[in-house]
FIZALO-524165 format. One line per 10 residues: number of its first residue (from 1); their letters; for each residue x, y, z of C-alpha. Coordinates in pm, 1 decimal, padded with zeros to 6 digits. Example, Ala and Ser with C-alpha at 12.3 -4.5 7.8 and 13.67 -1.06 7.14 Angstrom:
1	as	01230.0:-00450.0:00780.0; 01367.0:-00106.0:00714.0
This chain:
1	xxxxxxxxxx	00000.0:00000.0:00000.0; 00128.4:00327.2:-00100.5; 00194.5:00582.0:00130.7; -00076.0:00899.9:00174.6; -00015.2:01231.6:00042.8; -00194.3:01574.0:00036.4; -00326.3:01737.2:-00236.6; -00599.1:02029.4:-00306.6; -00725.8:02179.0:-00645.3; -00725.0:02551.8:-00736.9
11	xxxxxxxxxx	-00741.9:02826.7:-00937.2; -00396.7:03068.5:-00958.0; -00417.2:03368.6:-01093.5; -00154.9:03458.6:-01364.3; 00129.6:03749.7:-01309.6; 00093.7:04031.6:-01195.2; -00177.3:03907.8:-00994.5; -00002.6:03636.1:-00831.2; 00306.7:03831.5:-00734.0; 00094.4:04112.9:-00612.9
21	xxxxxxxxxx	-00161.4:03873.0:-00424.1; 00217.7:03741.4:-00233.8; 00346.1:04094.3:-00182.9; 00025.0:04127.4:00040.5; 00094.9:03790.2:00244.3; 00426.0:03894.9:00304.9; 00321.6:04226.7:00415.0; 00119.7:04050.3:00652.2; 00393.1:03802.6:00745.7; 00622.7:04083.1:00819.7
31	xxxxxxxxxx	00401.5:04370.8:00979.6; 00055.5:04144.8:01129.9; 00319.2:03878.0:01216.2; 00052.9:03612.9:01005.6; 00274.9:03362.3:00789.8; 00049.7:03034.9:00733.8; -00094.8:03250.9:00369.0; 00242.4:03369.7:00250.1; 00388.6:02946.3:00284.8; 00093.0:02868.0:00021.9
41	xxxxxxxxxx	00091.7:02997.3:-00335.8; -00185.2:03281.9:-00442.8; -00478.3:03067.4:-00496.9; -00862.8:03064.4:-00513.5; -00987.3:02697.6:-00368.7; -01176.4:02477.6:-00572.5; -01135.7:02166.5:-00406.4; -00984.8:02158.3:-00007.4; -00712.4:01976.3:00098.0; -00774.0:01572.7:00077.0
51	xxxxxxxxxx	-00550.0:01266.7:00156.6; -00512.7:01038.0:-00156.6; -00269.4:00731.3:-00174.2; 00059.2:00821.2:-00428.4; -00077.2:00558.3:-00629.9; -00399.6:00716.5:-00720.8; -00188.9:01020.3:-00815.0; -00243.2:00951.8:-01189.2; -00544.3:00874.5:-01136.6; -00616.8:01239.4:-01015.9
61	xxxxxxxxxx	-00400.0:01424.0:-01334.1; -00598.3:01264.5:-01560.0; -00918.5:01321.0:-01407.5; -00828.7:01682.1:-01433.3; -00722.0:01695.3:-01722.1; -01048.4:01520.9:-01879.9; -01268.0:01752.9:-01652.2; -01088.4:02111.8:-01742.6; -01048.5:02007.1:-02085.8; -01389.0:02074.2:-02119.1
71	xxxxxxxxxx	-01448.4:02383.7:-01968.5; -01467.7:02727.7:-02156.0; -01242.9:03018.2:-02001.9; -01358.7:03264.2:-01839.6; -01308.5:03619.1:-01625.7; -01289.9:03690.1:-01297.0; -01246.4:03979.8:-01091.5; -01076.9:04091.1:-00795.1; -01241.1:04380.1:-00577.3; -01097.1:04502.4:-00241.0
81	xxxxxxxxxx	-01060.7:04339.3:00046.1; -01297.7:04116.5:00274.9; -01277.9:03908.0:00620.1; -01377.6:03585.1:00730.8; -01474.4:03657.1:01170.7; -01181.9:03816.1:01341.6; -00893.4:03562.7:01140.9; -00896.0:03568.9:00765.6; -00858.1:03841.0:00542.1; -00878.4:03811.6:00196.6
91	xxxxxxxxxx	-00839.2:03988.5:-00106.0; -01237.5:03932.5:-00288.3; -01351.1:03782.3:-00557.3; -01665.4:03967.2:-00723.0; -01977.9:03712.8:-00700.1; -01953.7:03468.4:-01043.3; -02192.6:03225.4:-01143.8; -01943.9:03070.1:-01425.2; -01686.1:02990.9:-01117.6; -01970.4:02871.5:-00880.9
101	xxxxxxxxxx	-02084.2:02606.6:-01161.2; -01748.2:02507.8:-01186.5; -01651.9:02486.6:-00840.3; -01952.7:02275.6:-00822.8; -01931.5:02034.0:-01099.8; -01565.3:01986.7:-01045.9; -01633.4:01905.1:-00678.5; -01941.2:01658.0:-00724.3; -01730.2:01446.6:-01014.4; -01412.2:01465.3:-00801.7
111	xxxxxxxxxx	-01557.6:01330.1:-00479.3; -01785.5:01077.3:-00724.4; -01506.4:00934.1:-00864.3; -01215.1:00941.3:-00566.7; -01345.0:00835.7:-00224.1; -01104.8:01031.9:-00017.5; -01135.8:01063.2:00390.9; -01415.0:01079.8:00612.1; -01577.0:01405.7:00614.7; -01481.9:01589.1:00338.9
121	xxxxxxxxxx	-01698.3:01592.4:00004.9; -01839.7:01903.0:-00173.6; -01796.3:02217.8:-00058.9; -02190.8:02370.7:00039.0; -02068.0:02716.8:00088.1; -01846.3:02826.3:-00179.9; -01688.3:03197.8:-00089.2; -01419.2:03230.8:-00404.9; -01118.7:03448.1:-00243.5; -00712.4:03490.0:-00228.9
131	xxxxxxxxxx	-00625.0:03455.9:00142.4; -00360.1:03658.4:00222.8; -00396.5:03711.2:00629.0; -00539.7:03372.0:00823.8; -00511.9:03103.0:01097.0; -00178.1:03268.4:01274.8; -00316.1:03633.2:01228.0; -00417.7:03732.8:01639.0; -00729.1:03933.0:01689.9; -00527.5:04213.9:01796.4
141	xxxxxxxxxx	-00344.3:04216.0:01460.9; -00670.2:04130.3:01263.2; -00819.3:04465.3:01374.1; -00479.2:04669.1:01286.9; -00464.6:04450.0:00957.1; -00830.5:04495.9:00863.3; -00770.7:04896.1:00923.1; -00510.8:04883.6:00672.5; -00713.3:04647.6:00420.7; -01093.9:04742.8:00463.7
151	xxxxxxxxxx	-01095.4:05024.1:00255.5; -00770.8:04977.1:00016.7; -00815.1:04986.1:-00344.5; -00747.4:04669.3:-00572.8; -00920.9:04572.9:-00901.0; -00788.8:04290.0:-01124.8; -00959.0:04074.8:-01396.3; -00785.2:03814.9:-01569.3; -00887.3:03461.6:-01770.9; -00941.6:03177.8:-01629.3
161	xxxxxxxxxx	-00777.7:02910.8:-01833.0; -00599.3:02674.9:-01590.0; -00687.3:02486.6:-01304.5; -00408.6:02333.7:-01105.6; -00366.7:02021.8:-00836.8; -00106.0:02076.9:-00573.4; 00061.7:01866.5:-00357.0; 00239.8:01919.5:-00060.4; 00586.8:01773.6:-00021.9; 00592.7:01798.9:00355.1
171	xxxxxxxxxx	00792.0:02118.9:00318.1; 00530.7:02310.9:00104.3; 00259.5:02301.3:-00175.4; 00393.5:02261.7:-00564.2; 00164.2:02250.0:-00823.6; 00188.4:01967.0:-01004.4; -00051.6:01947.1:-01249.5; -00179.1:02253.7:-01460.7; -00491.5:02147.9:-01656.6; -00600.5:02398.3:-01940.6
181	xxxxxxxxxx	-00984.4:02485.6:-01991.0; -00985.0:02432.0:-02361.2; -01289.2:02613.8:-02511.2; -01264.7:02971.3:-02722.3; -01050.9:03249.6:-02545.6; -01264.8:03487.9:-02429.9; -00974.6:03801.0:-02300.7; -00680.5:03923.5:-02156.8; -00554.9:03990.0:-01808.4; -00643.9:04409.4:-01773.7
191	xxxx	-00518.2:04635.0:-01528.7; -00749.3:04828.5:-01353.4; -00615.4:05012.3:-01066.9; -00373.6:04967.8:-00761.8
């Protein structure tokens, strides 16, 4: 029997955005003293973190491949800041239908087709978002954090073609898989304001 490893699914945005969405986390690392965001790449969760044997693996890249290959691209949009209680903040994704259906239909086949551990399965509350404050981040530096972030300005869109699995190598996440939604290009990543 192979050994376990972990592994999520997610959507990472493509430069700038990524090194801008890490420039936050490591603001936060250094000034809100909050590193657990900044040790993961920028990332919007599709599927959480699950324990699959090595030997399924495979298994998993192909299944992503054969779902994404299917999808269409599409755009997505980045608007401010938001906050999960007095823990998490997060740089927000504007409400999109196209991602929810995704997020959706990628879960239900995934979980349908790999029976990983007891208690996880499809997500029922699906908030799309780039954490880049959480878990480590102490109330006391939430509220000085959330001062800083509440009202900041940040607008991004971009394409979604790519959908990636990671996998942690007990040191940190790599991606390991990038599968490409293959239907008609719909845009371009646009600037819209720092």
């Amino acid at each position: 029997m192979s050994k376990q490893n972990l592994y999520f699914i997610a959507a990472i945005p493509p430069e700038p955005i990524y090194s801008e969405v890490k420039e936050f986390q490591k603001r936060f690392e250094e000034k809100y003293k909050s590193k657990e965001a900044f040790k993961r790449p920028s990332h919007i969760t599709l599927i959480q973190p699950f324990m699959i044997s090595e030997d399924s693996e495979p298994d998993v890249k192909k299944f992503m491949q054969d779902f994404v290959g299917k999808q269409t691209p599409f755009e997505l949009s980045v608007e401010g800041f938001g906050a999960f209680g007095f823990h998490t903040i997060y740089a927000a994704l504007i409400e999109n239908e196209e991602l929810k259906k995704l997020q959706k239909s990628l879960s239900l086949s995934f979980f349908k087709k790999f029976k990983v551990r007891e208690g996880s399965g499809p997500s029922l509350r699906f908030n799309a978002h780039m954490t880049i404050g959480f878990k480590d981040l102490m109330p006391p530096m939430f509220e000085l954090a959330w001062a800083e972030f509440k009202n900041k300005l940040y607008r991004r869109k971009w394409t979604l073609k790519y959908i990636c699995l990671l996998k942690h190598n007990f040191k940190e996440w790599e991606i390991i898989e990038h599968a490409e939604l293959k239907g008609e290009h719909i845009g371009e990543t646009m600037e819209l304001g720092f």
